[in-house]
N, C-alpha and C positions, 0 to 999 in steps of 0.2 A: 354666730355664723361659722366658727373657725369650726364648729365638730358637726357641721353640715353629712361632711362624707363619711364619720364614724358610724359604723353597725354594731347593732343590739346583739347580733350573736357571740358567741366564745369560740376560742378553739377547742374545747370538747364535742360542741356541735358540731365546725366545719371537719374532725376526726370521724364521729358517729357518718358523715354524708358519705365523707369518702372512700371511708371502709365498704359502706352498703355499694356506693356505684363500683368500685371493685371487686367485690365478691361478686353481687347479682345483677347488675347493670343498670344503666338510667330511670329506667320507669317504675322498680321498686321504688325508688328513691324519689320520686315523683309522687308514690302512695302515701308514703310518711310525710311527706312533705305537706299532704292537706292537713294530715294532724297538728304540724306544727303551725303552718297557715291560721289553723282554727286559733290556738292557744293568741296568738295576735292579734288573731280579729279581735277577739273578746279582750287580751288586756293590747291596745295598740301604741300606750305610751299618748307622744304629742302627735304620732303619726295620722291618727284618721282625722282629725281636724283641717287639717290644708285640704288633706285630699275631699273630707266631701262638699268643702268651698270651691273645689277644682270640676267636682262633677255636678255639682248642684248648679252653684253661679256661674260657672263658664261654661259650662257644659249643656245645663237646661235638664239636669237629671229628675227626676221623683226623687222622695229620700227613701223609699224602700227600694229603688235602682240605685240609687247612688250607695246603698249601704250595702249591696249584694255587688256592686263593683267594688269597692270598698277592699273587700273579700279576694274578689279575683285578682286586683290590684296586686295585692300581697303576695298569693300564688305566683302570679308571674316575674316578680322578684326574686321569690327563692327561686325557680324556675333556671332564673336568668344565671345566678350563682354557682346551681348545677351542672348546666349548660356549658359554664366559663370553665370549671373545674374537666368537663369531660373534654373539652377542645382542645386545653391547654396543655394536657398530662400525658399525650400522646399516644394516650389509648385510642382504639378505633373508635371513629365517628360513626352513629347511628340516625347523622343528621343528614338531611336534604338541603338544598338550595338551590335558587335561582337567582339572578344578576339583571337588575337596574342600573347601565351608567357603568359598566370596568370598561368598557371600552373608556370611557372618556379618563381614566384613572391610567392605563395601559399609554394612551398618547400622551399624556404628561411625561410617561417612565420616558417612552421612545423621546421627545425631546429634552430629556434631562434637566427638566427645571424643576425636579420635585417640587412641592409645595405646602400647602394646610389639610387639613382634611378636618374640615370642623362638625361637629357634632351636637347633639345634645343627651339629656337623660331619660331618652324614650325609645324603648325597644332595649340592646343590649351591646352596650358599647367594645364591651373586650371583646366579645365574638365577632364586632366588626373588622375589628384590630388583628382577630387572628386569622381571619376570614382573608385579609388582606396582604397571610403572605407568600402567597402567588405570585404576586405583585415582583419583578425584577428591580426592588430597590429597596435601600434600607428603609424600615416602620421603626416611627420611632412613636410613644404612646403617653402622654400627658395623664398622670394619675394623681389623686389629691391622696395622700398619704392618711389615711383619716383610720385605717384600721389598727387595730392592736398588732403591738410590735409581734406577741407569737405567734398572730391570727397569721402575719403578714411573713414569719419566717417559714411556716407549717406552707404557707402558698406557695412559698418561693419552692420548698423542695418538692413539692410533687408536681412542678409546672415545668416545660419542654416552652424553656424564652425564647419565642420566633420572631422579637421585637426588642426594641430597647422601651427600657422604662424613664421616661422624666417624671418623679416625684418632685410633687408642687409642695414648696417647703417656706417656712415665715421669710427667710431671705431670699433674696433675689435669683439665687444661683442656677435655678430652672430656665429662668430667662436667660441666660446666657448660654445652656445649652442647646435650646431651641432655636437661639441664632445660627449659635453656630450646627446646628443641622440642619437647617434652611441654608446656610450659606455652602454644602456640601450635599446640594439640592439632593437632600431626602425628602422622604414626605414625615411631618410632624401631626401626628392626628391629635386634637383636643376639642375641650366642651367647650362652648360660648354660652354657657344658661347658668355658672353657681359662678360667686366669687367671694371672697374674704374678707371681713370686716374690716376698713380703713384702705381698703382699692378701690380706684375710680372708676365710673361707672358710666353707661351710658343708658338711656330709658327708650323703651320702645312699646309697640301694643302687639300683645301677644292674644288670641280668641277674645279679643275687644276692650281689653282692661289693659295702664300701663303695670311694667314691671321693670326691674333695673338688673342691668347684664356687665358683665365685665366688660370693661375697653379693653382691654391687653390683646384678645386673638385679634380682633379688628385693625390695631394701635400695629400688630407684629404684622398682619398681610398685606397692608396700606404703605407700609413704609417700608417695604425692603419688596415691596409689589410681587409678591408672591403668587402663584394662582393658588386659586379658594375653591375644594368642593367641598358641597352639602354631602356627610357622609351617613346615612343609617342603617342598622340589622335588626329584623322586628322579627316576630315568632309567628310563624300561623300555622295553629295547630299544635301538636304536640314534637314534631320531628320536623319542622320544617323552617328554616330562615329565608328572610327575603329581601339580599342587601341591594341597597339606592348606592347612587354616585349622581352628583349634577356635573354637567361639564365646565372645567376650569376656567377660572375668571379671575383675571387681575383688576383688580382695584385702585382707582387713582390715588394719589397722596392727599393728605390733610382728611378736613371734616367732611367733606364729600365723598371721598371714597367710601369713609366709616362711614356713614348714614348710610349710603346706597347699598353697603355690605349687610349693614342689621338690616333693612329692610329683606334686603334677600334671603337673609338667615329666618326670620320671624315666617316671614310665608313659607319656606321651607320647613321649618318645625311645624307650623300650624296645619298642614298638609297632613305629616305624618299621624298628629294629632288626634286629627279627624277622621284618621283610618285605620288608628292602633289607639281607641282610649283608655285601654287598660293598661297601658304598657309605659305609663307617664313615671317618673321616680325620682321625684321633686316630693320632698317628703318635710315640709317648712313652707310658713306663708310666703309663696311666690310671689304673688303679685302685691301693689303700693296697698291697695283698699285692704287687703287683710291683713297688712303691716299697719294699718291705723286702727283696724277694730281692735285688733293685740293689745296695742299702744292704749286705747281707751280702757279695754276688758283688765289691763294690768294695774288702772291707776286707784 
């Protein structure tokens, strides 16, 4: 589970991309990008397994639809990575958007209680995060450190930080940052959908099947009662994002709070779900039932 967030690319690739969107901009880079889409589809690794349990059994796909989502799935990932690179780097944006919920983000700012901004792996997280900073307060960004060290130096130089980074590390020490940016009411944006082998966990039903989620973002908004929004950026089309905010919610302390928090979280992903399903990037068996076919398929 620990190489959950590791990607299959090199930095010779993420080099090859970002020389092309510099020289001749996004949508060359968008052409090649079906070629190398394709080279994946055909060898996918562990990757198309979950997913066409994701589109088949959750979803109610055909398997000649769920194999040509499959496809697009892929696409949209790299997509996502280009996308991150053009936003971040400070070149001009040749993207669109419209706004779901900043007002309710904006009134958090105005009463100074920053807070969570929790997420999931559906649509395009860092563009949310960059997307967010308009926003008159500090963005601070939960990332699993899962790429290669030169993948992740070669980022660091061509990216314009409009955000702090908290890289999620075997020890604790993120947790502590996090506090303390919550107690210096910034907003702390993180996933509530992957977690780390040997964290505790809480289970809920996600398009009808359970699965298990981190306690930690839940455990952190409950107990120091932070407000909580649903935060997502999804693609529609080729040029166009289209970010959500829900309005801010404090959460009671203990096991109530957390339950009523996953609930809300779950319907909120499940939403997006069902109106971006390509855009899903949980790339491992999600849910408990294909943690047991594994488990049997392995023995």
């Amino acid at each position: 589970m620990a190489k959950w967030g590791s990607s299959r690319g090199n930095s010779l690739g993420y080099k090859i991309f970002i020389t092309l969107i510099k020289t001749a901009g996004v949508f060359p880079a968008y052409g090649l990008l079906r070629l190398v889409t394709l080279y994946y589809f055909i060898f996918p690794g562990k990757a198309a397994k979950p997913l066409m349990y994701y589109f088949r059994k959750r979803l109610g796909y055909s398997y000649l639809k769920a194999k040509w989502a499959v496809y697009e799935n892929f696409n949209y990932l790299g997509r996502s990575i280009i996308d991150k690179f053009v936003l971040m780097s400070g070149m001009p944006s040749p993207f669109t958007r419209n706004d779901d919920g900043i007002d309710h983000l904006n009134q958090m700012v105005e009463r100074g209680t920053g807070g969570l901004l929790v997420s999931a792996h559906v649509g395009n997280w860092e563009a949310a995060g960059h997307l967010l900073k308009r926003l008159k307060t500090k963005i601070n960004i939960v990332m699993y450190d899962g790429e290669h060290e030169k993948i992740k130096q070669y980022l660091d130089s061509v990216r314009e930080r409009s955000f702090n980074v908290i890289l999620i590390k075997n020890d604790i020490s993120h947790i502590y940052e996090i506090n303390e940016a919550i107690r210096r009411n910034e907003f702390v944006c993180i996933h509530a959908d992957r977690f780390v082998e040997g964290n505790r966990t809480i289970e809920g039903k996600l398009l009808g099947a359970t699965a298990k989620f981190p306690i930690g973002p839940f455990v952190l908004a409950t107990t120091f009662e932070a407000p909580v929004s649903f935060v997502f950026a999804l693609k529609e089309g080729v040029k166009h994002f289209h970010f959500f905010a829900s309005p801010g919610k404090v959460y009671p302390k203990g096991k109530p709070g957390i339950e009523a928090m996953l609930e809300d979280y779950l319907r909120k992903v499940e939403t997006m779900i069902k109106a971006y399903p390509l855009q899903w990037h949980n790339y491992f068996p999600f849910w408990n039932e294909e943690l047991v076919q594994q488990n049997l398929t392995n023995k």
